[in-house]
C-alpha positions as CSV (number, residue, x, y, z in Angstrom):
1,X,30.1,218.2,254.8
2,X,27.5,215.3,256.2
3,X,24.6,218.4,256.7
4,X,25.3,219.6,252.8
5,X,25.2,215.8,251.4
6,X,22.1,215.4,254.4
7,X,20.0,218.0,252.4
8,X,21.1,216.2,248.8
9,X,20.3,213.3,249.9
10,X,16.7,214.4,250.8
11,X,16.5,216.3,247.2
12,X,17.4,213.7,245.4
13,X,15.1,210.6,247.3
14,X,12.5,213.1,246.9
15,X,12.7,212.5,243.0
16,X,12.0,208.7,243.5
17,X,8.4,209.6,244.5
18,X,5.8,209.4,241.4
19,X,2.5,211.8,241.2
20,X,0.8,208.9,243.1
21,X,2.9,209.1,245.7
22,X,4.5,205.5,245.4
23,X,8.2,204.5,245.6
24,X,9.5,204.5,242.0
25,X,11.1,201.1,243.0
26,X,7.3,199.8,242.4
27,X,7.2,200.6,239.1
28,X,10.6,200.0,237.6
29,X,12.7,197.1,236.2
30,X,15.1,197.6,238.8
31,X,15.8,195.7,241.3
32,X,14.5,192.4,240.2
33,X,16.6,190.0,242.3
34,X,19.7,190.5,244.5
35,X,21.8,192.7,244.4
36,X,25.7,192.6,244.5
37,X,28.1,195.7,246.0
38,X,31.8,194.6,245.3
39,X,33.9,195.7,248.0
40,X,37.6,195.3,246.5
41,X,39.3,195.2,250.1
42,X,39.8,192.4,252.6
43,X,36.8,192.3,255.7
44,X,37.2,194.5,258.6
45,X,38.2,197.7,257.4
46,X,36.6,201.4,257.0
47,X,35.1,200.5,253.3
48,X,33.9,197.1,254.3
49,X,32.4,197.7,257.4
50,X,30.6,201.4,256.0
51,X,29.4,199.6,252.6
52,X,27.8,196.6,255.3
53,X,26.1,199.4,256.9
54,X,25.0,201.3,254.1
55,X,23.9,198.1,252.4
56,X,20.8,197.1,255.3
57,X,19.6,200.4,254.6
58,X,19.5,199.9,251.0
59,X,18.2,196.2,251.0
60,X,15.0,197.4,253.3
61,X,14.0,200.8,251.1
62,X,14.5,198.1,247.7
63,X,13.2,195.5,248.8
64,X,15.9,193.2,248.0
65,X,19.0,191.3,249.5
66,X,21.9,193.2,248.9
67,X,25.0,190.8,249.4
68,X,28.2,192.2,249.9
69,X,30.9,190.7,248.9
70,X,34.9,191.4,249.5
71,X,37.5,190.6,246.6
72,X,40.6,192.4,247.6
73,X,43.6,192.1,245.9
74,X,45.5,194.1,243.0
75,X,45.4,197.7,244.0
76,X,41.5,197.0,244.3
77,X,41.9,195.5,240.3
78,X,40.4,192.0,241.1
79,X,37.4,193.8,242.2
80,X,37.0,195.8,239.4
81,X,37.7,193.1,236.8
82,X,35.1,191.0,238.5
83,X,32.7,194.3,237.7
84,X,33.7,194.6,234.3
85,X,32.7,191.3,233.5
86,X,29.3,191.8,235.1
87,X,25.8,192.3,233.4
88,X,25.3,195.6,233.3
89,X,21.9,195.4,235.1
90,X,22.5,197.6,238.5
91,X,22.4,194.2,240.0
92,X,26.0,194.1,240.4
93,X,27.8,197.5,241.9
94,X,31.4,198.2,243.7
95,X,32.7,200.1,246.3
96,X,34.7,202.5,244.3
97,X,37.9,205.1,245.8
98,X,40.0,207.4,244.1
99,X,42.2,204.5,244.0
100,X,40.4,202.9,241.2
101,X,38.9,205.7,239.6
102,X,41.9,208.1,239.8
103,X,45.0,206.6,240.4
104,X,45.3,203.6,239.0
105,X,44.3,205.1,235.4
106,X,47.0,207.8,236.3
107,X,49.9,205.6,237.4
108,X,49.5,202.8,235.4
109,X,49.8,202.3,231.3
110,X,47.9,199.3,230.9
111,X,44.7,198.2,233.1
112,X,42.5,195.2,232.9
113,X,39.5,197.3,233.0
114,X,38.4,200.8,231.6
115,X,37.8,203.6,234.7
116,X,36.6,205.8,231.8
117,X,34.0,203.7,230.5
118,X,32.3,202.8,233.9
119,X,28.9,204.0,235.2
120,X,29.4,206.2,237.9
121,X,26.4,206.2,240.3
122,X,26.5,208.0,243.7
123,X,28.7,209.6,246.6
124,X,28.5,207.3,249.5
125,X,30.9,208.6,251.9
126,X,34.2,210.0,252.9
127,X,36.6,210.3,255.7
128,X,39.7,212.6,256.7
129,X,42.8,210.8,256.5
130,X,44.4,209.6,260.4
131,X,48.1,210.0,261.0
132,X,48.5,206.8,263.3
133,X,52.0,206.2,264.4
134,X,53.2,203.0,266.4
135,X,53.9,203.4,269.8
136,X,57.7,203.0,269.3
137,X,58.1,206.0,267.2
138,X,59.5,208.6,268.8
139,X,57.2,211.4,267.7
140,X,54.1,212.5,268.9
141,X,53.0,215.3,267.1
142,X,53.4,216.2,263.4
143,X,56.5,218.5,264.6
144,X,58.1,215.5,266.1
145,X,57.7,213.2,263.5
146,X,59.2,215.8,260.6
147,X,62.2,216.3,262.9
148,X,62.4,212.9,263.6
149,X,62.4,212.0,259.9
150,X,64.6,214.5,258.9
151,X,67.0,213.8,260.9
152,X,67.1,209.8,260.2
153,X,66.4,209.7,256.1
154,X,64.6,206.6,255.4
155,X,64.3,205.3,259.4
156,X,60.2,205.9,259.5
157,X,58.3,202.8,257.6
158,X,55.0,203.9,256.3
159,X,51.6,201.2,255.5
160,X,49.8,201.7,252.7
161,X,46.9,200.2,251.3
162,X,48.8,199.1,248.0
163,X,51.3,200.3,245.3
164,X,49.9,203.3,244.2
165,X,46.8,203.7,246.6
166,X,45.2,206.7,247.7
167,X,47.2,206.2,250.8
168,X,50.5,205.8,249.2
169,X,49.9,208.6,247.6
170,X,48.5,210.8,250.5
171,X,52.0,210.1,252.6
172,X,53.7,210.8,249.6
173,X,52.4,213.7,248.9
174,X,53.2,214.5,253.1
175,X,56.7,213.9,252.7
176,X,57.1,215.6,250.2
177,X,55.8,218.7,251.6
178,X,57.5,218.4,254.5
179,X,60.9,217.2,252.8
180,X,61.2,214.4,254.3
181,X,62.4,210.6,253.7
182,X,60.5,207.7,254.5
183,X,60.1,204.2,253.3
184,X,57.1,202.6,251.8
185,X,55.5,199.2,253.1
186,X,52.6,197.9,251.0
187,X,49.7,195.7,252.6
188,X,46.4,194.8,251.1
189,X,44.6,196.2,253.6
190,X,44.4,198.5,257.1
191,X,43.9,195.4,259.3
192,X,46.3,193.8,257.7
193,X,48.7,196.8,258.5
194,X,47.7,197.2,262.1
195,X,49.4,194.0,264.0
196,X,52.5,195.8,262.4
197,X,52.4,199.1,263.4
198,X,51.4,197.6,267.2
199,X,54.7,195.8,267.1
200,X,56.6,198.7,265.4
201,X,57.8,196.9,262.4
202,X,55.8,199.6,260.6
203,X,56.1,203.2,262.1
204,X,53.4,204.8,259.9
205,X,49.9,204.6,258.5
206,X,47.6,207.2,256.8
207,X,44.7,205.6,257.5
208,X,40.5,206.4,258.0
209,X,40.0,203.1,259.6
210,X,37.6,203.1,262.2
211,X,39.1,199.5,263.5
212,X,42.7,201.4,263.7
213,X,40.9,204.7,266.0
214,X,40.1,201.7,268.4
215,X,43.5,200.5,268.9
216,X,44.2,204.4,269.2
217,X,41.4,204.7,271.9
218,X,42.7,202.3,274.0
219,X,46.4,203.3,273.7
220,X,48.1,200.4,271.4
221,X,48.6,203.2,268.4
222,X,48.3,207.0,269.1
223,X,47.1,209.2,266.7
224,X,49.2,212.2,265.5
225,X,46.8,214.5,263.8
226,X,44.4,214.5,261.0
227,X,43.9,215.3,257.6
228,X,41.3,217.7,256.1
229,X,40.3,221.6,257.3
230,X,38.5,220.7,260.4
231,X,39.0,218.2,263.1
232,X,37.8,215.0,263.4
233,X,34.2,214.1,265.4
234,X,35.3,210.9,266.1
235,X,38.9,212.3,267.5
236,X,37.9,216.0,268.6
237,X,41.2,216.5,270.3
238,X,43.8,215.3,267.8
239,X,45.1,218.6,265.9
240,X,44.9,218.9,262.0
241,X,47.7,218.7,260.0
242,X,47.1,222.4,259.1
243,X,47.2,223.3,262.4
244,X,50.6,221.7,263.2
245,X,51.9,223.9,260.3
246,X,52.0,222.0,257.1
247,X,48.7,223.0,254.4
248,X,47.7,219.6,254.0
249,X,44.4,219.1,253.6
250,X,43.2,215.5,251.9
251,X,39.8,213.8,252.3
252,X,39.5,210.1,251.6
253,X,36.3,209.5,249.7
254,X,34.4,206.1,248.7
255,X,31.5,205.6,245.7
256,X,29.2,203.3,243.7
257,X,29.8,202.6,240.3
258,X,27.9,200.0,237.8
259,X,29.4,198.6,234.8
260,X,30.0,200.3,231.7
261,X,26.6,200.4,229.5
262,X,24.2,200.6,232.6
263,X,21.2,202.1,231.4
264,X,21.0,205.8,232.8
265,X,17.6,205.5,234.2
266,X,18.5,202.4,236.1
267,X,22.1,204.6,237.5
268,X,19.5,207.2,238.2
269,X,17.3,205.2,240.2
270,X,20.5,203.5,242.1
271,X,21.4,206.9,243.2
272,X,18.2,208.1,244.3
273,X,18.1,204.6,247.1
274,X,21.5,205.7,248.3
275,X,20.5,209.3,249.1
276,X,16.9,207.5,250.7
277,X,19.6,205.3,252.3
278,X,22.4,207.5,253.5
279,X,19.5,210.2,254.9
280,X,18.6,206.9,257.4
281,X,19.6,209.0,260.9
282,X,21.0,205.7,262.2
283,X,23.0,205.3,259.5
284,X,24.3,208.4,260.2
285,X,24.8,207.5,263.7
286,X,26.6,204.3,262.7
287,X,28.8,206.7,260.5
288,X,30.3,209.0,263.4
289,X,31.4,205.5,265.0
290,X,33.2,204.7,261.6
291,X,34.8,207.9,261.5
292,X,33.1,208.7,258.5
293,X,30.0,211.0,256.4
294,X,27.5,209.1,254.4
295,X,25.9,211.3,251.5
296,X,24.8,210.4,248.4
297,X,24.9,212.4,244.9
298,X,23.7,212.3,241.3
299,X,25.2,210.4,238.5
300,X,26.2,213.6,236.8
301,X,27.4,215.1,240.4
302,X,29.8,212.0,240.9
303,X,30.7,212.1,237.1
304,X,32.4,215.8,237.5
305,X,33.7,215.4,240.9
306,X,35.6,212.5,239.5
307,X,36.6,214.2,236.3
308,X,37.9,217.3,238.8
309,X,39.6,214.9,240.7
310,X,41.4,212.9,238.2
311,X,42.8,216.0,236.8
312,X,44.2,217.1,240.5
313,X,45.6,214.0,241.6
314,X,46.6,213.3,237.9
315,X,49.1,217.0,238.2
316,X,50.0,215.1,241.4
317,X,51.7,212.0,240.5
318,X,53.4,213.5,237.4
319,X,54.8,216.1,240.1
320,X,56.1,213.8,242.5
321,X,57.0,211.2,239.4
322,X,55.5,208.2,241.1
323,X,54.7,205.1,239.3
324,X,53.2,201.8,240.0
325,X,56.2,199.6,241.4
């Protein structure tokens, strides 16, 4: 996955580059003045601390500040609400996820802010889903833990990133291949859910944090496998989920988007710094730390993967009939 979105990222930078040989940047309307990335979760976790990174790369290839800043809250709808009020400039971008692109539009009737309507810029990077357990559950393997939960319906507390998140909806989706029973703890955020899963108030978390894999690594949380079809780099000896038996396979993916009415040359140009970004090698570097792949795409890549994914995950939540409590 991080070679294939390495040699994008180099195709598409290479676009940037004028028959004279100058950045495009140079001779452009964008950027003019800071720029903004909306990170719609609370500090400390694997989409702040990747979007920080990412963002030093971008600010020294623009030639611009680019200030991060975290409004969590809402299923990640106070972030995009701030967005939507934005100027649609590129001067203001967010950290998007399929929860605000897919699942929110498919589990709720009514949002403050149109998913549809908003400029979808670039890929930025993705990360397998961690099965961290607290060290007072009794399971520790993916074996264990679906014996353990069958046989005590509704005993196994699971974290979440929010009503309806791409993490409630990853576990659900788990238990309900597995047929099991567990109950649902919502938090605002993975750090947030951590303290609880140490003390074992919480049993559960599908989670890419970075920040959790280091409470793993020095044995206050264990991991019990991972998500995807391939092991972890950051975790090589933690089995997938697949190979425990159960066909699970489910990346966790992050994006840029712009407000609706961003011009498309100005999208365009946003997506070509990312892929000159993301192709940094020590961003890259920084990204096996995080437990995650940085690589960038086109407007019109991100635009169908989103459309592709909205209509999977959509099928989904009808199937397992889950709505925003």
């Amino acid at each position: 996955m991080n070679a294939r979105f390495t040699r994008r990222a180099a195709l598409v930078a290479a676009a940037c580059l004028g028959a004279t040989g100058l950045p495009a940047f140079a001779q452009t309307a964008w950027p003019t003045k800071p720029v903004r990335i909306i990170v719609p979760y609370p500090p400390g976790g694997v989409g702040d601390l990747g979007t920080r990174a990412f963002a030093q790369r971008l600010a020294a290839r623009i030639g611009q500040q680019v200030v991060v800043e975290n409004l969590p809250g809402g299923t990640q709808v106070v972030g995009m609400q701030a967005l939507a009020k934005a100027p649609a400039d590129g001067h203001t971008l967010i950290l998007a996820s399929p929860t605000s692109l897919v699942l929110n539009p498919a589990l709720r009737l009514q949002l403050p802010y149109a998913p549809e309507k908003l400029t979808l810029v670039s890929r930025l990077f993705s990360s397998p889903l961690f099965i961290i357990a607290s060290n007072k559950l009794p399971a520790n393997n993916v074996r264990e833990l679906v014996a353990y939960a069958k046989n005590n319906p509704d005993a196994v507390n699971y974290a979440s990133t929010g009503e309806g998140s791409a993490t409630h909806l990853a576990t659900a989706l788990f238990a309900q291949m597995t047929g099991t029973r567990m109950k649902h703890v919502p938090y605002k955020g993975s750090a947030q859910a951590n303290g609880d899963l140490m003390s074992g108030e919480v049993h559960l978390h599908f989670d890419p944090g970075a920040g959790t894999l280091a409470l793993v690594n020095d044995g206050r949380l264990k991991a019990l496998a991972v998500s995807g079809a391939q092991r972890s780099r950051t975790l090589p000896n933690v089995p997938t989920v697949i190979e425990s038996g159960v066909p699970y396979d489910v990346v966790s993916w992050w994006a840029l988007a712009a407000p609706e009415g961003t011009p498309k040359a100005i999208a365009d140009q946003i997506a070509a710094a990312t892929a000159q970004a993301v192709a940094d090698p020590s961003l890259q570097e920084q990204g096996l730390k995080l437990a995650i792949d940085y690589g960038a795409s086109t407007p019109e890549e991100f635009t169908a993967f989103v459309a592709s994914e909205r209509q999977r995950w959509g099928g989904m939540v009808r199937t397992l009939g889950l709505k925003a409590e």
